[in-house]
N, C-alpha and C positions, 0 to 999 in steps of 0.2 A: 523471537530472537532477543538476545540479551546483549551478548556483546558488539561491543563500538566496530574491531571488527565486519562483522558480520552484515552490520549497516554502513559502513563502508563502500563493500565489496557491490553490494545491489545499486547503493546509489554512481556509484564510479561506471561498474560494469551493465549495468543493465539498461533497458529500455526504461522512458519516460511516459508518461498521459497524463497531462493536465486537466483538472477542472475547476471553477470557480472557486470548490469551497478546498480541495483538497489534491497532492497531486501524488502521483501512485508510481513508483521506482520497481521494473519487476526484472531480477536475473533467476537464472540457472547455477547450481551448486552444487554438481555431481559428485565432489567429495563426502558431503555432507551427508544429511540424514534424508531418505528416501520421500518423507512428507513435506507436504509444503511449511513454512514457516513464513508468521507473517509481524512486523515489529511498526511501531506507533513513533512519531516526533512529531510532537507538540509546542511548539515554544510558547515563550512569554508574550508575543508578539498576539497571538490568539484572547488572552486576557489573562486572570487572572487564576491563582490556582483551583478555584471553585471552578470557572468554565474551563479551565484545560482539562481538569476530572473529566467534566460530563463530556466533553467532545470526545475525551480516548474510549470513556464506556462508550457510548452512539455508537462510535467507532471498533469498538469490540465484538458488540451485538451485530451489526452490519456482515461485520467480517465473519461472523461462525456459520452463517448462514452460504456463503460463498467456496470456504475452503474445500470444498471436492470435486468443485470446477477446476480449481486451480492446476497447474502442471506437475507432476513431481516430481523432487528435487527443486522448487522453487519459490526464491526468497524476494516475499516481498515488503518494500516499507512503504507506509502510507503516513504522508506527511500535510498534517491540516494548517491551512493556509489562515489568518485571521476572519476571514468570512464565516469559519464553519462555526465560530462561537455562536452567531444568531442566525444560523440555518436552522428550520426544523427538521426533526429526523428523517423525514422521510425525502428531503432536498437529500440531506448528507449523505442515504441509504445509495439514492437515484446516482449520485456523483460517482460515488464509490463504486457502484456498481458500473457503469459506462467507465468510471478509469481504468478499472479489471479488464472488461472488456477490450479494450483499445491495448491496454500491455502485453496480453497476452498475446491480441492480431500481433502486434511489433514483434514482439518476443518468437513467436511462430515464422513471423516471413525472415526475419534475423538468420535464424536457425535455418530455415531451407536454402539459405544462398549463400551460406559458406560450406554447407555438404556439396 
C-alpha cells in the first residue's frame, strides 16, 4: 500500500491485534485489487532512521512469507511499536505472526455476524 488513503481506511475500518513489539490493523477492500496488500508505519518513536530501516526490512521479510495466508481482498498495516527496534527477528517474526493470526480470527467472526 502506498497511499494515506488506503492506510486510513484499514486502520479506521478494520479489526485490531496487538502485540508487544507491533500492532497489526486488518480490513477488507473489495473494490480494490483482488490480492492482499500489506503497508509498514514506523515512526520516529521506534528510533532512529538506521533502526526504522531494519525494523521495516525484519518487517518485510516476515511479511512475504505470510501473504497467501492472508484473505483476499485484504489490506493490511502493520504498525511497529518502539519495542520492535531491540527485538530480535525472530521475537518480531513470532509477533507478527500471532497478530495475523488474531486479525484475521476478528476479521472472520466480524464478517460471519453481519451476513
Amino acid at each position: 500500500m502506498r497511499r494515506s488513503v488506503d492506510f486510513e481506511r484499514a486502520v479506521r475500518r478494520g479489526v485490531r491485534a496487538g502485540r508487544s513489539t507491533l500492532v497489526v490493523h486488518l480490513a477488507a477492500d473489495l473494490d480494490g485489487e483482488a490480492s492482499a496488500q500489506v503497508g509498514f508505519v514506523v515512526s520516529r518513536a521506534v528510533g532512529n532512521a538506521v533502526a526504522r530501516n531494519a525494523v521495516k526490512r525484519r518487517l518485510r521479510a516476515a511479511t512475504c512469507e505470510r501473504l497467501t495466508s492472508l484473505p483476499a481482498h485484504a489490506r493490511v498495516v502493520v504498525r511497529a511499536l518502539p519495542a520492535a527496534a531491540s527485538a530480535a527477528f525472530d521475537s518480531l517474526d513470532r509477533d507478527l505472526g500471532r497478530g495475523l493470526e488474531t486479525a484475521v480470527a476478528r476479521w472472520t467472526e466480524r464478517a460471519g455476524s453481519q451476513s
